[in-house]
C-alpha positions in Angstrom: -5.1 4.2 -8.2 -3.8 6.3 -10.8 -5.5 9.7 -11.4 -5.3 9.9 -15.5 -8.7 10.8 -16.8 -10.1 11.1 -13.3 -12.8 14.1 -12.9 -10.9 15.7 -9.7 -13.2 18.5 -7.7 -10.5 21.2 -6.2 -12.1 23.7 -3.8 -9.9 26.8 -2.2 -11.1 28.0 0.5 -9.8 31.6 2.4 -6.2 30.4 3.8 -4.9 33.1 0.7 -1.3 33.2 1.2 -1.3 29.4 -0.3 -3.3 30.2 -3.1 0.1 30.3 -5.6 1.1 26.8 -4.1 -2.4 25.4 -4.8 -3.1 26.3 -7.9 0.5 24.9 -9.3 -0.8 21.7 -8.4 -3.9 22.1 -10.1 -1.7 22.9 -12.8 -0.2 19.5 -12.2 -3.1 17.7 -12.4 -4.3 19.1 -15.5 -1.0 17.8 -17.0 -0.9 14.8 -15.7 -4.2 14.3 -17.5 -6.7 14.7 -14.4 -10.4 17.1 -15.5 -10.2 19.8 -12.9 -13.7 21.1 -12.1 -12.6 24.1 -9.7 -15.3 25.4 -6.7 -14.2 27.8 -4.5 -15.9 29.6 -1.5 -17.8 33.0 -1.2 -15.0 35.0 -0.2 -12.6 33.3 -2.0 -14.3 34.3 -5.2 -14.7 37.9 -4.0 -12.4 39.4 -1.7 -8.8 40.9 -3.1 -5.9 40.5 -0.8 -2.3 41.4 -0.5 -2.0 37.6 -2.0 -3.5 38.8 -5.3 -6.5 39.9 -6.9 -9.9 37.4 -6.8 -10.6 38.1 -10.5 -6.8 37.7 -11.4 -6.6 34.1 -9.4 -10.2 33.1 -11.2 -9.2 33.8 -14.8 -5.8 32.1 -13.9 -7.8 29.1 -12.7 -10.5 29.0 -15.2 -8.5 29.2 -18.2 -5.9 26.8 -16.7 -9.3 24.0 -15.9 -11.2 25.0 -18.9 -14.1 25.3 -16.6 -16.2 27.8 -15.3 -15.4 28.3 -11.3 -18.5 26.6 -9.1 -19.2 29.8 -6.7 -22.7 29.2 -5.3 -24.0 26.7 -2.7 -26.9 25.9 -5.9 -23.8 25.6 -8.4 -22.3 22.9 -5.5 -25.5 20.8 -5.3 -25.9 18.7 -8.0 -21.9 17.3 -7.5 -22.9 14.0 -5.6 -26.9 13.7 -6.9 -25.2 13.8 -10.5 -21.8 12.2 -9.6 -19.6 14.6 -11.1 -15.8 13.7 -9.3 -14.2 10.8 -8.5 -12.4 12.9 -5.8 -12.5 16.5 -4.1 -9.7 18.6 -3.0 -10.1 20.9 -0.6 -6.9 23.2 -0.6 -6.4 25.6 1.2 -9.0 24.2 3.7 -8.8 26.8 6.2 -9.7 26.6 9.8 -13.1 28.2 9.5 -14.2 25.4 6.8 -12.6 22.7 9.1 -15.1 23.7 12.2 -18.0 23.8 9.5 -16.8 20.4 8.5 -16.9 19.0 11.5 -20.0 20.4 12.6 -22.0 20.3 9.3 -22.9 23.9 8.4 -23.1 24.0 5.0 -23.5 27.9 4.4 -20.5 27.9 1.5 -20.1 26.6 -2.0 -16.9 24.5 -0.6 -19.1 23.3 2.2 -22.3 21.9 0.0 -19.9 20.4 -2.2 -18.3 18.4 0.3 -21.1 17.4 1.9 -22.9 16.4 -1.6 -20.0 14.3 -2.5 -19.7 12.5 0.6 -23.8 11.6 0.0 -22.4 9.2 -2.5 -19.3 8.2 -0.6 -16.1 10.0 -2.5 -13.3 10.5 -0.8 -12.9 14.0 0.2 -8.6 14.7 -0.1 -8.4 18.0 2.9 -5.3 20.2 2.3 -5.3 21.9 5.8 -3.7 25.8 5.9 -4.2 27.2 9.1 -2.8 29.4 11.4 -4.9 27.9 14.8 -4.3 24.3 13.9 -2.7 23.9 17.1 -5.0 25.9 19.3 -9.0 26.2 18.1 -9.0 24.0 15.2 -7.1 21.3 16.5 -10.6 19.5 18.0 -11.8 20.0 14.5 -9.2 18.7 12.7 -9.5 16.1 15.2 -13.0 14.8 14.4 -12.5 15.1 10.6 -9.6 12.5 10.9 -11.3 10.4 12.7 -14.7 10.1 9.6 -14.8 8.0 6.9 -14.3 9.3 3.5 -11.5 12.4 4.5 -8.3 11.9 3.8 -5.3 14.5 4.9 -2.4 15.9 2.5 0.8 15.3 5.1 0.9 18.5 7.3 3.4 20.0 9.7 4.2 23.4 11.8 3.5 26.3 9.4 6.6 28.7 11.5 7.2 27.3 15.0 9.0 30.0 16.1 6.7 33.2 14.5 3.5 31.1 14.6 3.6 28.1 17.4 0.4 27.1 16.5 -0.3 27.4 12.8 0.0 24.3 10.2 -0.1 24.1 6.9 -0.2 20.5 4.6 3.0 19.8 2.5 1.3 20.3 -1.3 4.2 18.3 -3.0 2.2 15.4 -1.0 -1.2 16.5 -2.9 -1.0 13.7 -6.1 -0.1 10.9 -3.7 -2.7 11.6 -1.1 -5.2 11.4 -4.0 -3.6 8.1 -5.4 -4.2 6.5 -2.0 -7.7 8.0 -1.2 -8.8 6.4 -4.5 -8.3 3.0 -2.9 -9.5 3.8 0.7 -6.2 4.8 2.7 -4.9 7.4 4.0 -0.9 8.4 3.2 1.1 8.9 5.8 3.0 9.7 7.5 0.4 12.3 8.6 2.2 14.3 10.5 5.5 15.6 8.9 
């Protein structure tokens, strides 16, 4: 389905060091002609890192959407009850919103919107960046591919030989993942 015109939800969650990656596809979509309605989660939006500042990366993103950032669990809502995306990313989608996922705690802005969205059955697009994917989050990731309405960004080993056990999804996947989500299907390979 092509993604021109499409109101696109794109959460970050706390995996930091893809942040950069991320929001260059954002970018991307915005040029490709796609409204970007940006969310991210608590501590996102607050903490700084050796990544970059939080209020550098949210006047980046806001000016780069045109909208304001969605940073409460109130501002996250209304997204399914008022239909407000065709789609949501979620990426970075870290390990700690994975296990929230799959369990349903829905104690972050990323979280409600997810959950919200999938009340009306859009596809939620996950862009997993992790460095236990292999270890603790693997059941997680597990159950989440295994639910209707998520749909994985192609991921592979992060570093196998610094870190056995982290993954992280290939971004330059990120527009086709969304293309096939819209119809129901999930790109693959998965597994890179």
């Amino acid at each position: 389905m092509e993604l021109v015109g499409k109101n696109v939800g794109y959460a970050l969650t706390g995996s930091f060091c893809t942040f950069r990656t991320s929001i260059k596809e954002m970018e991307n979509l915005v040029k490709l002609g796609c409204n970007v309605f940006p969310i991210m989660s608590f501590h996102s939006y607050t903490l700084d890192t050796k990544f970059g500042k939080a209020e550098d990366f949210i006047q980046e993103i806001e000016t780069l959407t045109g909208h304001k950032i969605i940073h409460t669990i109130q501002g996250a809502e209304p997204i399914g009850p008022k239909a407000m995306f065709d789609i949501l990313v979620v990426a970075p989608c870290s390990g700690n919103t994975i296990a929230k996922l799959a369990y349903d705690i829905i104690d972050t802005p990323v979280c409600m919107a997810v959950k919200s969205l999938l009340r009306i059955n859009r596809p939620i697009v996950i862009g997993i960046s992790t460095n236990n994917g292999l270890s603790g989050a693997a059941e997680n990731i597990g159950k989440l591919l295994n639910r209707k309405n998520y749909y994985f960004i192609p991921f592979k080993q992060d570093n196998p030989i610094t870190k056995p056990r982290s993954i992280v999804c290939d971004f330059s996947y990120l527009q086709k993942t969304l293309e096939y989500a819209l119809d129901g299907e999930q790109i693959g390979p998965i597994l890179l």
